[in-house]
N, C-alpha and C positions, 0 to 999 in steps of 0.2 A: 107355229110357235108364237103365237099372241102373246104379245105383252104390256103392261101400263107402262104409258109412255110416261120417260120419266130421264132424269141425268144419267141413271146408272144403264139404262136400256142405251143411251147415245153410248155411252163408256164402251159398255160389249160390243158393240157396231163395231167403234175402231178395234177392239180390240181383234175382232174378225177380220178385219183389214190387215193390221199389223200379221197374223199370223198365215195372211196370203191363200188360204183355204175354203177355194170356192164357193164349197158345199156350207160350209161355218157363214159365210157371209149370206149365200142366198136365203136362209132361211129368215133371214128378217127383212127378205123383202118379198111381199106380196104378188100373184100371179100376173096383174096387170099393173106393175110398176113401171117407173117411168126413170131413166136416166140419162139429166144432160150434163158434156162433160166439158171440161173446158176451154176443150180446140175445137173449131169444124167449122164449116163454110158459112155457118148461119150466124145468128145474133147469137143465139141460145149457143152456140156452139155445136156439136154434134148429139141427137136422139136418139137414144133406145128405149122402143117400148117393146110391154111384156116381159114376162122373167128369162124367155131363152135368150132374145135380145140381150136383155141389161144383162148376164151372162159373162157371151160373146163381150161385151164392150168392157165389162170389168176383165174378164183375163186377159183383155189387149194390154191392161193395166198394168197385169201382172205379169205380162209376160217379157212387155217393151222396158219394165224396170223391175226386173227379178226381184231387186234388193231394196224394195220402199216400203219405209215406214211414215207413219203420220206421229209425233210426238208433242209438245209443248204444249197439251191440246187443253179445253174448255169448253162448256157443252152448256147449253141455254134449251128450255121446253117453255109454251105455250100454248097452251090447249092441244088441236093435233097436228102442232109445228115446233121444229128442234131446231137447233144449231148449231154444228161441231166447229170449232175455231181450231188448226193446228199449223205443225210448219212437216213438210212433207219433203224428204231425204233419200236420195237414191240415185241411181247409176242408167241413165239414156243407153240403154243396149246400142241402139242404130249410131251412135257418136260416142260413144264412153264417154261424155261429159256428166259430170256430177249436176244433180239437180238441189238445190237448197230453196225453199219458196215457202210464204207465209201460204195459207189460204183456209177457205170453209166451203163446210156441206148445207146447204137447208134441206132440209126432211121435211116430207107429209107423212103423216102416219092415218091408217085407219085401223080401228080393231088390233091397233100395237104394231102391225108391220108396214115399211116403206113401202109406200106407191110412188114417192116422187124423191130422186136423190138429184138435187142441181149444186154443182161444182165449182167452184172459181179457186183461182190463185194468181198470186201475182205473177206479173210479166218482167223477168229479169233481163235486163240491158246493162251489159258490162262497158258497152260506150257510151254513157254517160255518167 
């Protein structure tokens, strides 16, 4: 499903996010895609490569916060690099703590589909 990478191409990403549907999301991304997320042992945080990989790591996603959306969002492209800005809403299965966080995606694209989706958000501390 090649596409010109473009604002409205970042828009459908979330919006395949938002609608939590694995198969809808994987298709824009590429067979040797890359996804790092924003917890895990390293700098980068935790890696998955590969599309079964990045997979497995997004339905961790989906599955440890059934009910997250990405909203307030805003999408930036340059040449074959994007940038989703959003704030990301949902419910910590393993704590029932509500999750509320700014954060963004940077995207590589080739031939229109992600090879590299890296993650951040912010780090909320309620003690301070």
């Amino acid at each position: 499903m090649a596409q010109k990478l473009n604002v409205e191409l970042l828009k459908d990403i979330l919006a395949a996010f938002n609608s939590r549907d694995i198969d809808k999301v994987m298709n824009f991304f590429a067979e040797d895609c890359i996804l790092e997320t924003p917890r895990g042992a390293d700098r980068w945080g935790r890696r998955f490569e590969g599309a079964v990989a990045v997979r497995e790591g997004l339905l961790m996603r989906f599955t440890g916060m059934p009910d997250v959306t990405y909203t307030d969002d805003s999408h930036y492209v340059d040449g074959d690099s994007g940038i989703s800005k959003w704030t990301i809403r949902g419910t910590d299965v393993g704590t029932g703590q509500k999750v509320e966080a700014n954060g963004c995606d940077f995207f590589t694209f080739r031939n229109g589909l992600v090879v590299r989706k890296d993650s951040y958000w912010k780090i909320i501390d309620r003690n301070h």
